[in-house]
C-alpha positions in Angstrom: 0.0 0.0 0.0 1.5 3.3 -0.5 2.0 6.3 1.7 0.8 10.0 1.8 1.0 11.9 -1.1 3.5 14.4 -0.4 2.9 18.8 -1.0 5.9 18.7 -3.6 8.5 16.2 -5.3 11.5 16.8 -7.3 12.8 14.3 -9.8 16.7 14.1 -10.4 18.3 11.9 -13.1 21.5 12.8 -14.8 20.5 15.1 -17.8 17.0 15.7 -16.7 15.9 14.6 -20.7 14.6 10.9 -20.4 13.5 9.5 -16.8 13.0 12.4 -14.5 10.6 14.1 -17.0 8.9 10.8 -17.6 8.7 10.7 -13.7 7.5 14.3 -13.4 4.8 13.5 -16.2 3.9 10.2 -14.5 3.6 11.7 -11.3 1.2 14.6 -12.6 -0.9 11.9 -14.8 -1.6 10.3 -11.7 -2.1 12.6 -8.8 -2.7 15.4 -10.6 -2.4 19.0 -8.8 -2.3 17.5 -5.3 1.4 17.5 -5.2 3.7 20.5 -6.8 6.2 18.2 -8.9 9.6 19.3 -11.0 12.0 17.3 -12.3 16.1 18.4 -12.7 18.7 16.7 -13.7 23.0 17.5 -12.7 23.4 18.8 -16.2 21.3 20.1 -18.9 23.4 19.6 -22.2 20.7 17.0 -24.0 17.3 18.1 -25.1 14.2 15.9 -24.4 14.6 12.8 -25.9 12.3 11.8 -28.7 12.0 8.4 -27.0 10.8 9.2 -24.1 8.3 11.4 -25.6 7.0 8.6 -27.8 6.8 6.2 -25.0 5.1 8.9 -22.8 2.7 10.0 -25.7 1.3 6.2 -26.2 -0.4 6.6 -22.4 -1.2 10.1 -23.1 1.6 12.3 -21.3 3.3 15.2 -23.5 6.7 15.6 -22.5 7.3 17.5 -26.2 7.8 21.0 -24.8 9.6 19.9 -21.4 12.7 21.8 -21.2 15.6 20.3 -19.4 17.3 22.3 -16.6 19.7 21.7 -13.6 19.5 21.9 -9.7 21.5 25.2 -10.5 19.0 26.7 -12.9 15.7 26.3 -10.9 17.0 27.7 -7.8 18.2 30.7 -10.8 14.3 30.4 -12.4 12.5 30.8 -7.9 12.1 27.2 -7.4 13.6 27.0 -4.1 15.0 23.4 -3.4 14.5 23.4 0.5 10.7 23.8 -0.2 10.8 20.0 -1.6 9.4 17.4 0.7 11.0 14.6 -1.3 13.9 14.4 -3.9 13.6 11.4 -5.8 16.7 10.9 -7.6 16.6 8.5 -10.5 20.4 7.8 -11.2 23.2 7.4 -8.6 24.7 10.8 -10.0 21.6 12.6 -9.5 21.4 10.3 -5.7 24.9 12.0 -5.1 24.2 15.3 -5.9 20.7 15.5 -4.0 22.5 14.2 -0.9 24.9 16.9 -1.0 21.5 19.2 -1.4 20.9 17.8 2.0 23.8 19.1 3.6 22.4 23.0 2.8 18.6 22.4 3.2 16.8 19.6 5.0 15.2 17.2 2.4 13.9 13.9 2.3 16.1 11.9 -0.5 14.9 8.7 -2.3 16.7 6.7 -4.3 15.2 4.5 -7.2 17.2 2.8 -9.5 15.7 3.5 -12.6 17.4 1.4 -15.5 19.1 4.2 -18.1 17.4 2.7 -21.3 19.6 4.7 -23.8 22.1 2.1 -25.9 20.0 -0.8 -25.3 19.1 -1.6 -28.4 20.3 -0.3 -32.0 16.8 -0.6 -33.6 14.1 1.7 -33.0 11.4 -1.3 -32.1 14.1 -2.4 -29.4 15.2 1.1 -28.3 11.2 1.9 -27.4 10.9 -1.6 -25.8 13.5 -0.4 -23.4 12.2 3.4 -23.2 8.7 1.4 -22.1 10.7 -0.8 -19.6 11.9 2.7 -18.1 8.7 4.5 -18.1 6.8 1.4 -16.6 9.7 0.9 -13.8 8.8 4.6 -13.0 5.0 3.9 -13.1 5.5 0.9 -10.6 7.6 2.8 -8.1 5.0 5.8 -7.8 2.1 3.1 -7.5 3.8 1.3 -4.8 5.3 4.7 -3.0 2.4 6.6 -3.2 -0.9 4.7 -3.7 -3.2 3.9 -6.1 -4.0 6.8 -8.6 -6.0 10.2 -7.3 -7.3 11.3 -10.6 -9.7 9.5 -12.8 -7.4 7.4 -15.7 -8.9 7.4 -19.6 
């Protein structure tokens, strides 16, 4: 059974362009507005990838216009990191770098280890079988974390 939906949750992964945004998008799909989510990543130098768009797209998220930006950047943009109740870092980088968040603010820090599903697979039909594997790893995790879904699923 999961626990209480907390008031906000940031997702950390490495370039903040594949699993936390699928994470973020997840999380809003099923909860809805009850929680303020983000997601981050340590470095920003990828765009969204196409993959995990498609992947996301096929149970109705759009991750298209997510822009990827680092811890750094959303303290620059007003979101404040010590107003998180949870970090939920996706990668051991991303682990590393919210735990040293936690030596400046107070946070709860999660780690799940998300499988990286990029170079798996050199055809598209494989590479989206292992984008799917990601997205559904996520999926699980927030169902078992945080409880069965709050909003209505079409």
């Amino acid at each position: 059974m999961g626990g209480e939906l907390p008031g906000s949750v940031l997702f950390c992964c490495d370039h903040n362009a594949i699993r936390s945004p699928m994470a973020e998008g997840l999380m809003k799909k099923f909860y809805g507005q009850s929680t303020y989510v983000q997601s981050a990543g340590i470095k920003n130098d990828l765009d969204i990838d196409g993959f995990a768009v498609a992947v996301c797209e096929e149970i109705g998220i759009e991750l298209s216009r997510h822009r990827t930006r680092t811890f750094e950047e959303m303290q620059e943009w007003g979101d404040d990191l010590s107003g998180f109740d949870l970090v939920v870092a996706l990668s051991p980088a991303s682990q590393r770098q919210a735990l040293e968040l936690t030596r400046y603010f107070h946070l709860e820090v999660e780690y799940w280890p998300i499988m990286d599903p990029t170079g798996l697979s050199e055809h598209r039909e494989g590479k989206l079988v292992a984008y799917r594997n990601a997205r559904d790893q996520i999926s699980d995790r927030l169902l078992a974390r945080f409880g069965p879904p709050t909003v209505p699923q079409t």
